[in-house]
mmCIF file of the N, C-alpha and C atoms, coordinates in Angstrom:
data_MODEL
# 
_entry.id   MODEL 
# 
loop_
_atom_site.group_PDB 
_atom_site.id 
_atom_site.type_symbol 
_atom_site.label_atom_id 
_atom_site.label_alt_id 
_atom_site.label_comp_id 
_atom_site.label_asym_id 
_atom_site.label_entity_id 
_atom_site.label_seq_id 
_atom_site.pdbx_PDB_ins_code 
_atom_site.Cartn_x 
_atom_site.Cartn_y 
_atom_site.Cartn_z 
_atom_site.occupancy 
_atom_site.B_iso_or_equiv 
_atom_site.pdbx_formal_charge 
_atom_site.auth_seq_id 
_atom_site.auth_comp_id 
_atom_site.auth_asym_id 
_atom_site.auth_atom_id 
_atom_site.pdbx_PDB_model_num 
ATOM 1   N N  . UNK A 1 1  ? 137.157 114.986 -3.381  1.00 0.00 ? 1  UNK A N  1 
ATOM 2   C CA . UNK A 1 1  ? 136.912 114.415 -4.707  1.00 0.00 ? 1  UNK A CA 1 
ATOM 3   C C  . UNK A 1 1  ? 136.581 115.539 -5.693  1.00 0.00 ? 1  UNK A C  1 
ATOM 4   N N  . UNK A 1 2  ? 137.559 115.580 -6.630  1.00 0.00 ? 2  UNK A N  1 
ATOM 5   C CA . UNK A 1 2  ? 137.249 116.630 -7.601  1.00 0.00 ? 2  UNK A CA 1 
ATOM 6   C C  . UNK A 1 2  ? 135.857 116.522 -8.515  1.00 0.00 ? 2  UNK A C  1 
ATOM 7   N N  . UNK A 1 3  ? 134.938 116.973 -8.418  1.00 0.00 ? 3  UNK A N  1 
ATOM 8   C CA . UNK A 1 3  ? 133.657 116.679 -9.548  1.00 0.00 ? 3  UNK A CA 1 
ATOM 9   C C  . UNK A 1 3  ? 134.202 117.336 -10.822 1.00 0.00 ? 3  UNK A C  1 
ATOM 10  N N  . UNK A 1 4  ? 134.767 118.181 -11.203 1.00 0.00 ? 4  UNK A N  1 
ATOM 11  C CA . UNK A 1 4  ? 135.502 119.069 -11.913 1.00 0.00 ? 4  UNK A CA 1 
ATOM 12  C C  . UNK A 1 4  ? 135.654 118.191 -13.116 1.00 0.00 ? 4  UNK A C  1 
ATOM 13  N N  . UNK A 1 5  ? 137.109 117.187 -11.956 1.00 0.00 ? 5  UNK A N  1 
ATOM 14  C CA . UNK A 1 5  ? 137.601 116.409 -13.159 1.00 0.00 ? 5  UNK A CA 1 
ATOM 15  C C  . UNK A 1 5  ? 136.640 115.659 -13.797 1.00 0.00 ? 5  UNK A C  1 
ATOM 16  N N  . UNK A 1 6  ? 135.578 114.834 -13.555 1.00 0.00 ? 6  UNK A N  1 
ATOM 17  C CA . UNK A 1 6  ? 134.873 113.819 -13.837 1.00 0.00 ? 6  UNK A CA 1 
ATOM 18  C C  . UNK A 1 6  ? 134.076 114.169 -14.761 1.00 0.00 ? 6  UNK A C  1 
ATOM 19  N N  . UNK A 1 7  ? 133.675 113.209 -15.960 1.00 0.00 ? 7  UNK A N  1 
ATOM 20  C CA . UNK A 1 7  ? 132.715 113.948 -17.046 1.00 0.00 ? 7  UNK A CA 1 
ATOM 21  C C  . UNK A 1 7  ? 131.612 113.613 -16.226 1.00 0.00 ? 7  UNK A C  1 
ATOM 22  N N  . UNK A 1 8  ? 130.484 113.663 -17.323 1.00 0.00 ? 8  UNK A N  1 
ATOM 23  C CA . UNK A 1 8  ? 129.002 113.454 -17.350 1.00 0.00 ? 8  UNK A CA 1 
ATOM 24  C C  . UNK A 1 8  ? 129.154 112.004 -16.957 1.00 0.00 ? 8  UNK A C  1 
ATOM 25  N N  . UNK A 1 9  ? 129.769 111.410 -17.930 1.00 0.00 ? 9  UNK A N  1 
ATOM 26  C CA . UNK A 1 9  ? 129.213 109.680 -17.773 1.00 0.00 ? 9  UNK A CA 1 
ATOM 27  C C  . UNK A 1 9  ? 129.940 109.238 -16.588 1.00 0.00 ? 9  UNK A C  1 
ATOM 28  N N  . UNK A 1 10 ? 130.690 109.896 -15.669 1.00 0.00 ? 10 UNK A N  1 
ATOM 29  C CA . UNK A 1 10 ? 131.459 108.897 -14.395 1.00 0.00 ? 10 UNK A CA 1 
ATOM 30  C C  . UNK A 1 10 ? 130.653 109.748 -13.404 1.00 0.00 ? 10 UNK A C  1 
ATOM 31  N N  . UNK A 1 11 ? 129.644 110.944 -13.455 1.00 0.00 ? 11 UNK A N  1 
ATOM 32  C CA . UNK A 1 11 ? 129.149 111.397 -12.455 1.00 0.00 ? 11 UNK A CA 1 
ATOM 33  C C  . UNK A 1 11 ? 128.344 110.437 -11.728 1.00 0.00 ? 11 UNK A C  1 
ATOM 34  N N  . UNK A 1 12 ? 127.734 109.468 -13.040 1.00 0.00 ? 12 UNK A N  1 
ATOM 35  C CA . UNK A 1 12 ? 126.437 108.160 -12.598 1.00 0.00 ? 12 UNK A CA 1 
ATOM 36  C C  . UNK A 1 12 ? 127.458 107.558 -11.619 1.00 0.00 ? 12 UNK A C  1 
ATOM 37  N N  . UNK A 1 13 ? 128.420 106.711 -12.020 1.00 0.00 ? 13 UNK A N  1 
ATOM 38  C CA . UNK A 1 13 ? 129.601 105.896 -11.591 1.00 0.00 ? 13 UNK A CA 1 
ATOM 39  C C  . UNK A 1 13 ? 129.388 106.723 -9.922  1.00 0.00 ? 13 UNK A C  1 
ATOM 40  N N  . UNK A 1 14 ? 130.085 107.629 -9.813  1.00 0.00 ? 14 UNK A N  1 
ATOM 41  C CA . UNK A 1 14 ? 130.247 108.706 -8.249  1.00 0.00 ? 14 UNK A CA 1 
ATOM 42  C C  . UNK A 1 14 ? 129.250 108.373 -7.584  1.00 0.00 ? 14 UNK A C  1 
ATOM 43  N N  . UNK A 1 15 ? 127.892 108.965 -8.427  1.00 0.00 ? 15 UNK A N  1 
ATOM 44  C CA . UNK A 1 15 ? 126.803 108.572 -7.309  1.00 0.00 ? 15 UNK A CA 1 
ATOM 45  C C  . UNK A 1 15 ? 126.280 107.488 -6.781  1.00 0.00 ? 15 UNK A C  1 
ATOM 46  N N  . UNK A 1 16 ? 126.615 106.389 -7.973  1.00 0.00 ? 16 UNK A N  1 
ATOM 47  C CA . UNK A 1 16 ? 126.505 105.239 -7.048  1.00 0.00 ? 16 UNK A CA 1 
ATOM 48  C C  . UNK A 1 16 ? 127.444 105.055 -6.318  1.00 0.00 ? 16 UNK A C  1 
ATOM 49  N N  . UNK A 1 17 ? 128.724 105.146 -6.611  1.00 0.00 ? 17 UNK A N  1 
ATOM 50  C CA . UNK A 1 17 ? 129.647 105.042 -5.334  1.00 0.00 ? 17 UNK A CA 1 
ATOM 51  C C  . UNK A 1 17 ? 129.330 105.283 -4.071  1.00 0.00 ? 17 UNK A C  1 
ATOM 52  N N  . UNK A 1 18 ? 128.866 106.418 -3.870  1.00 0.00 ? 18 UNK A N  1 
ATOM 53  C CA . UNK A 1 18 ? 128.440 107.566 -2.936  1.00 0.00 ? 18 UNK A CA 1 
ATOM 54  C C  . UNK A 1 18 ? 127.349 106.442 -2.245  1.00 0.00 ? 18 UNK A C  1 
ATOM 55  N N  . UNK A 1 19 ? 126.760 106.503 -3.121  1.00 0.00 ? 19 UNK A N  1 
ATOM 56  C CA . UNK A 1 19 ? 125.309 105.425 -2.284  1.00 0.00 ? 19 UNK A CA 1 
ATOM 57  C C  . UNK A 1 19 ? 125.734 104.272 -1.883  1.00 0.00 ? 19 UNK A C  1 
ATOM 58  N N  . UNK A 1 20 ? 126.523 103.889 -2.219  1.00 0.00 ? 20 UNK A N  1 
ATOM 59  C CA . UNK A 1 20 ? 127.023 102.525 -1.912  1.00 0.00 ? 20 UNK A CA 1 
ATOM 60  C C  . UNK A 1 20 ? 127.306 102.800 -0.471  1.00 0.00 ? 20 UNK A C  1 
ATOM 61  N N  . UNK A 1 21 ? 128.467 103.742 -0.739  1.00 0.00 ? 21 UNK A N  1 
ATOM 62  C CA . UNK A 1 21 ? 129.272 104.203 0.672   1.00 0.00 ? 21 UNK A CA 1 
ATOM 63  C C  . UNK A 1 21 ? 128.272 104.532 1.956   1.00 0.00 ? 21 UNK A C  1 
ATOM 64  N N  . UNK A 1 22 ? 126.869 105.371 1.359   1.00 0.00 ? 22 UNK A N  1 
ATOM 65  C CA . UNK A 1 22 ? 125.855 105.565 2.318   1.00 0.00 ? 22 UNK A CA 1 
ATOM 66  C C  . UNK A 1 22 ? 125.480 104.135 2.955   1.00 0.00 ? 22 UNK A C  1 
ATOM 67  N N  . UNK A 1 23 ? 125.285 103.445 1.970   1.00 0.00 ? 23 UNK A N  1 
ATOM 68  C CA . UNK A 1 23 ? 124.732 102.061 2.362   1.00 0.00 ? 23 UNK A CA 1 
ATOM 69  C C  . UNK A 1 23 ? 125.181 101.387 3.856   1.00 0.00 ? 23 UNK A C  1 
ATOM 70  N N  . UNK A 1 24 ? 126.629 101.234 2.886   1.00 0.00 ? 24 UNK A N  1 
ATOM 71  C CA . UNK A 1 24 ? 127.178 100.588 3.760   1.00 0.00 ? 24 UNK A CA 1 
ATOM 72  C C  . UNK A 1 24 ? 127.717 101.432 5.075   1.00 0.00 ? 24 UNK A C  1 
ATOM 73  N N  . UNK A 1 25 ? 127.431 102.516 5.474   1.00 0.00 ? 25 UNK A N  1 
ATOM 74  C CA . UNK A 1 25 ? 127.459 103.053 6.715   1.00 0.00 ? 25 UNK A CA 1 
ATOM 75  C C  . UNK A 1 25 ? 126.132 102.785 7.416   1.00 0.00 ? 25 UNK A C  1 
ATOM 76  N N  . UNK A 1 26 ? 125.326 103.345 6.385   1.00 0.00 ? 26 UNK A N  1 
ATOM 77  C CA . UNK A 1 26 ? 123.748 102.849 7.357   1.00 0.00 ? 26 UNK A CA 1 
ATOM 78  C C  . UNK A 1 26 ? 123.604 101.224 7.562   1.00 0.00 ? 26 UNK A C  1 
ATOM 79  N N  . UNK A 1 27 ? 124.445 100.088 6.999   1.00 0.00 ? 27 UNK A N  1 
ATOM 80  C CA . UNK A 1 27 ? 124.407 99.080  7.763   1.00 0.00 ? 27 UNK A CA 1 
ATOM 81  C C  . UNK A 1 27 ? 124.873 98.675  8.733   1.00 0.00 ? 27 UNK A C  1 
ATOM 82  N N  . UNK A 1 28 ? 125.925 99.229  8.809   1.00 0.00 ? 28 UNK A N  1 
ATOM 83  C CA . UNK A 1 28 ? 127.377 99.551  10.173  1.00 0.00 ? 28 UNK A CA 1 
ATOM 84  C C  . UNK A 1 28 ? 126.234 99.747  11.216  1.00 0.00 ? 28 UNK A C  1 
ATOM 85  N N  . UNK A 1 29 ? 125.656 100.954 10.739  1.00 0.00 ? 29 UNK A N  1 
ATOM 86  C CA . UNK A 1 29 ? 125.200 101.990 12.166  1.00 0.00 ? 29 UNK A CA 1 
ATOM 87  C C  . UNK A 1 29 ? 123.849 100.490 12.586  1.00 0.00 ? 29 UNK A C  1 
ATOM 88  N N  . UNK A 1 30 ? 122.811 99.869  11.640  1.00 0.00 ? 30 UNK A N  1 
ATOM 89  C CA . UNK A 1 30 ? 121.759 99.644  12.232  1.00 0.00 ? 30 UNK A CA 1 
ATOM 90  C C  . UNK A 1 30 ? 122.035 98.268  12.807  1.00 0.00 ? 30 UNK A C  1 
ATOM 91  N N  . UNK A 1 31 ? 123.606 97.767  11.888  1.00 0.00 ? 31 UNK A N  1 
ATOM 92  C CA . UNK A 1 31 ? 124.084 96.390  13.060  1.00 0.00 ? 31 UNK A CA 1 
ATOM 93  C C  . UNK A 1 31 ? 124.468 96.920  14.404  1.00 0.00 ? 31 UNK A C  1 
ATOM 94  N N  . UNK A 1 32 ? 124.887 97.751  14.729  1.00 0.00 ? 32 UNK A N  1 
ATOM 95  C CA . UNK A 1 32 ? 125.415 98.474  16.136  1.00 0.00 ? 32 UNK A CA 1 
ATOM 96  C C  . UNK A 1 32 ? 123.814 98.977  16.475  1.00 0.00 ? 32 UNK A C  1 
ATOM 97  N N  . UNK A 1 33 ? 123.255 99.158  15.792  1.00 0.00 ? 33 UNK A N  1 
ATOM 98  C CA . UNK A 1 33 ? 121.934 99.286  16.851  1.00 0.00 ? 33 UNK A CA 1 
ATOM 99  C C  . UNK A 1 33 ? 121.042 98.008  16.950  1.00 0.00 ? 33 UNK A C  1 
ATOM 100 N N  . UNK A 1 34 ? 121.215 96.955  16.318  1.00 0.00 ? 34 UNK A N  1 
ATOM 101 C CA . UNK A 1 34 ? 120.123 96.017  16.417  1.00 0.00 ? 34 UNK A CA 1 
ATOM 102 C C  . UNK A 1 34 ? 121.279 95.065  17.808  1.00 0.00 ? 34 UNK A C  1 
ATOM 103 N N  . UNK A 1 35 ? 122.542 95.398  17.547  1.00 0.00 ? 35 UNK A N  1 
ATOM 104 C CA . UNK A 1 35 ? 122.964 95.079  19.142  1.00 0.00 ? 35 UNK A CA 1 
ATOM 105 C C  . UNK A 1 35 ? 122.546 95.335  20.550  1.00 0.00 ? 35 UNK A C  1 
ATOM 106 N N  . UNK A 1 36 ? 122.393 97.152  20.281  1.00 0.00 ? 36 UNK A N  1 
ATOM 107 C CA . UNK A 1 36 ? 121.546 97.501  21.540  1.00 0.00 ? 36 UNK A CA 1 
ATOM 108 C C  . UNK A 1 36 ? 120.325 97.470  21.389  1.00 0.00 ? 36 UNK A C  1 
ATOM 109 N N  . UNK A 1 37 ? 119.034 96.930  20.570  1.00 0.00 ? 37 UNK A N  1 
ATOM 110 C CA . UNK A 1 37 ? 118.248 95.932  20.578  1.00 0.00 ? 37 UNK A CA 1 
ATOM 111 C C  . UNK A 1 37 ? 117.821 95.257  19.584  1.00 0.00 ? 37 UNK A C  1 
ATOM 112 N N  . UNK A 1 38 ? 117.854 94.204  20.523  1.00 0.00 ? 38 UNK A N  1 
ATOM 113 C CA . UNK A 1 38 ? 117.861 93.304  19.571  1.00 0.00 ? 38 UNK A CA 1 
ATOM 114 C C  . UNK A 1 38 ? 117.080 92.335  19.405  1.00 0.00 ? 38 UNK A C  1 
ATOM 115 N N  . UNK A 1 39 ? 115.427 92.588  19.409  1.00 0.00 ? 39 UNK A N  1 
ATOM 116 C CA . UNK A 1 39 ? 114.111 92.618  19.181  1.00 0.00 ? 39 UNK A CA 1 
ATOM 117 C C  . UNK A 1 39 ? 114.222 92.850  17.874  1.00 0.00 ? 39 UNK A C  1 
ATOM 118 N N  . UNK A 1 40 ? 114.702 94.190  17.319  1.00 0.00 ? 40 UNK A N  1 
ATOM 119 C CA . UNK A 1 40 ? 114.711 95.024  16.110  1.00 0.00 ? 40 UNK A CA 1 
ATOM 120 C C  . UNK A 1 40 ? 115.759 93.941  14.998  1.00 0.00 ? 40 UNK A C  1 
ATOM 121 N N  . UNK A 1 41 ? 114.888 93.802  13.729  1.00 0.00 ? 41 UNK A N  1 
ATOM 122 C CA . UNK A 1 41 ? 115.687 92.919  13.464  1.00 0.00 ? 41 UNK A CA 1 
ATOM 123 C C  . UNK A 1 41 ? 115.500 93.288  11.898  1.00 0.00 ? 41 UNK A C  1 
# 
């Protein structure tokens, strides 16, 4: 992803993207772990 191209005002836009994308991996990962337990909820 070029940052280059992107002004100031779509950097906000990116980083939430970005976080989003974090998000939704760290929910992936803690549904695959609340499988292997699943106490943890």
């Amino acid at each position: 992803m070029p940052t280059n191209f992107h002004n100031r005002k779509s950097k906000r836009k990116i980083r939430f993207a970005s976080a989003r994308c974090f998000l939704s991996k760290q929910q992936r990962f803690s549904a695959s772990y609340n499988t292997m337990l699943p106490s943890q909820n």
